[in-house]
N, C-alpha and C positions, 0 to 999 in steps of 0.2 A: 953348559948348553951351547949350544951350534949358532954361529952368527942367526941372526934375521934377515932373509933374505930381503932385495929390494925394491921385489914387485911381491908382494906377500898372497900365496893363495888363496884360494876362496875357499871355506870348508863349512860345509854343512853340519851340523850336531844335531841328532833328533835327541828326545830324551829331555830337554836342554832345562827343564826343570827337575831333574832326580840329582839324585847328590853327585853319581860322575859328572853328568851332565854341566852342573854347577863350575863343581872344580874346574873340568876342563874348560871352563870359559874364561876361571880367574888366572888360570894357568899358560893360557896358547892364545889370548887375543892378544899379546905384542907378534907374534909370530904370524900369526894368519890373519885375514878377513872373514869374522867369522858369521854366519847366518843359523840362529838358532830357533829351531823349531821347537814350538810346546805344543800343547793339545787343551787342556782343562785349567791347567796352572800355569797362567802368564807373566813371567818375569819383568820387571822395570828394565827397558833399552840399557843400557853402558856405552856409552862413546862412538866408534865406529860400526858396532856390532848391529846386525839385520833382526830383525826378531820379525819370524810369520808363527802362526799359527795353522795348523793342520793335522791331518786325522791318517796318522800310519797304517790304515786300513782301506785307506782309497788310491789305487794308486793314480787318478788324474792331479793327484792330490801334491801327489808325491813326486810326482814329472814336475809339478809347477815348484815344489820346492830343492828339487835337484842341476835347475834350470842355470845354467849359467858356475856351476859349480866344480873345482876340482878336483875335492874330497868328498866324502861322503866320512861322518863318526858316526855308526847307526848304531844307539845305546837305548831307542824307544822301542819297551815290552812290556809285559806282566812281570815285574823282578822277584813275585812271591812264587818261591822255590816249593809251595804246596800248593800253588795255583788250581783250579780244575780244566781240564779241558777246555768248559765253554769260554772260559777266557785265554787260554792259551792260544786256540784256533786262529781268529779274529789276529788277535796282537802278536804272538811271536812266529806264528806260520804264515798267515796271511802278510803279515806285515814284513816281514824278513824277504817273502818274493819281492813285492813291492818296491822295496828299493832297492832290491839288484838290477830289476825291471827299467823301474825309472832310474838308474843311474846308466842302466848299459844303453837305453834311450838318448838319456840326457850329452852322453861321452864323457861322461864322470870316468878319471884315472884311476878311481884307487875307494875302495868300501873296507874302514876298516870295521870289523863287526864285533860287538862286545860279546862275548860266550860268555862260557863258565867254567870252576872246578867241576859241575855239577854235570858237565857231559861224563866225568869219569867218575862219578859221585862211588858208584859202586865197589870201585877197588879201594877207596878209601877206609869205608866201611868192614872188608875182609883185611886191611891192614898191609897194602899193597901199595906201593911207592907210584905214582902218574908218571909217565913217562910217554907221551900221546905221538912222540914219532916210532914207539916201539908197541902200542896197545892197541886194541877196537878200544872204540866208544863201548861205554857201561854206565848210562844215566841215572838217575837215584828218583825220577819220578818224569815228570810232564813236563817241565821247564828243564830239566837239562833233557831230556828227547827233543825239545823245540831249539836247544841253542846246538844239540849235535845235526839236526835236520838244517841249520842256517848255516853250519861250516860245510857241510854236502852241497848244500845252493852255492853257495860261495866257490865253491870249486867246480862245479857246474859253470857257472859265470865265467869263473876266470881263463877254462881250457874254450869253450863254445865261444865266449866273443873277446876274450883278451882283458876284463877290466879284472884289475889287479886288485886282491881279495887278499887282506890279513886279518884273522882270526885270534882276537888276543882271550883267552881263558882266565879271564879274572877272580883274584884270591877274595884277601877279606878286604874289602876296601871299606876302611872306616879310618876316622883322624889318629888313632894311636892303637895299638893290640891292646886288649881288655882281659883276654882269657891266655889260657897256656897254647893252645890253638893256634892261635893266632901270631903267635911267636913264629910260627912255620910258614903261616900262611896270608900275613899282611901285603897290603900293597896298600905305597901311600900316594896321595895327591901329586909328586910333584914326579914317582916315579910311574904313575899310570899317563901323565901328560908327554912325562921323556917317551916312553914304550908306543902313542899317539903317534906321535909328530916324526918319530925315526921310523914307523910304518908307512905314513903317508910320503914320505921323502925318501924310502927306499927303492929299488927299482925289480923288488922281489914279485913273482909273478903270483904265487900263492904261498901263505903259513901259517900255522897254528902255533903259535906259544903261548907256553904256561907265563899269566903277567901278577907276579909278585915280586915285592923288593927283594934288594940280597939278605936275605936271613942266613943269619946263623945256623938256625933248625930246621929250615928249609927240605921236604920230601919232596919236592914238586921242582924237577930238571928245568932252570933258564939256561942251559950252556947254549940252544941252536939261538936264542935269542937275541945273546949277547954276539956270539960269535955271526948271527945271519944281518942279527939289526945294529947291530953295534952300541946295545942295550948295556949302559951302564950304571946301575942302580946306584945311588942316592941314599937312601935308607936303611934300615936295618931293623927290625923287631930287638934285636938283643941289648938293644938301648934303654925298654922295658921291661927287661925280662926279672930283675932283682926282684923289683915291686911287686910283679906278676905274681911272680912263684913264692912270694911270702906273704901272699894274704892268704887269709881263712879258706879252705876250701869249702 
């Protein structure tokens, strides 16, 4: 990992109670000054770190908690991938304007915005390799249409006023692969924080990368990642894979 700088930036995390949200706070508050926002579920302070509370669907809301901030990690949504509508609206449309809104208000540098596999959900399902600097968007329902509508804002933002907009497409993010799946499509704690902090600290104007570890089994292209962000993974699925593939099916 990259020195700590030593005026450390200020970064915002909405989300900041969902399991990224978490991680990334045990992971990047030696690096940043971090301000993390919850909504319903309020975390106990840790040390330097801000903690507000606010409602991703207001954006005066969302000016006041962008206020003073260099980054912007926007991981606050509906993260159920069968959501309906009436919640998808509200939280991942409404709120996804919101703090482009409030960040390009605020002079926020840099939104990185959590996507998903699930903008490409479709070709997985026909058995087709993602490949998102070579495909359209093909969502697998309502949440991944809301996180491919937040990479289109997102580059809206970043040509119309300049704030710089990385879109990371995250795999399976859980502490260890569990299924065969997941052997392909992991991403772990320490390499979702690397893939954060080399977005925020890049001087790239807009990007979409596919963000899982380096796997072995890996269908899902990191090369623009490694080669744009200087994305060096950390982990590996294939470190599970024995155990994996000899239990019961």
């Amino acid at each position: 990992m990259a020195e700590t700088p030593s005026a450390p930036k200020r970064v915002l995390i909405t989300g900041g109670a969902g399991v990224i949200g978490q991680a990334l706070r045990d992971e990047l508050h030696q690096r940043y000054r971090l301000r993390l926002m919850y909504h319903r579920t309020v975390l106990p302070q840790q040390g330097r770190d801000e903690v507000i509370v606010a409602d991703i669907t207001d954006l005066a809301q969302m000016e006041a908690a962008c206020e003073g901030m260099d980054a912007v990690v926007h991981l606050a949504a509906d993260p159920n991938t069968g959501a309906p509508w009436s919640s998808i609206l509200p939280k991942n449309i409404v709120g996804a304007y919101n703090i482009y809104e409030a960040a390009h208000r605020c002079g926020v540098d840099c939104v990185v915005f959590a996507s998903t596999n699930h903008v490409m959900g479709m070709y997985e399902k026909d058995g087709v390799p993602q490949r998102p600097e070579l495909l359209p968007v093909r969502p697998d329902g309502y949440y991944g249409a809301s996180k491919a509508f937040g990479e289109a804002l997102g580059r809206y933002y970043a040509d119309a006023f300049g704030l710089r907009v990385i879109c990371l497409r995250i795999g399976s993010f859980v502490s260890q692969p569990t299924a065969p799946r997941t052997l392909a499509t992991w991403l772990s704690s320490r390499d979702m924080a690397q893939l954060t902090w080399r977005s925020i600290e890049s001087s790239i104007p807009f990007g979409v990368y596919n963000a899982i570890s380096g796997n072995t089994r890996r269908y899902w292209d990191i090369t623009s990642a490694q080669r744009e962000l200087g994305y060096d993974p950390e982990d590996n699925a294939e470190d599970y894979a024995a155990a994996i593939l000899a239990a019961p099916a």
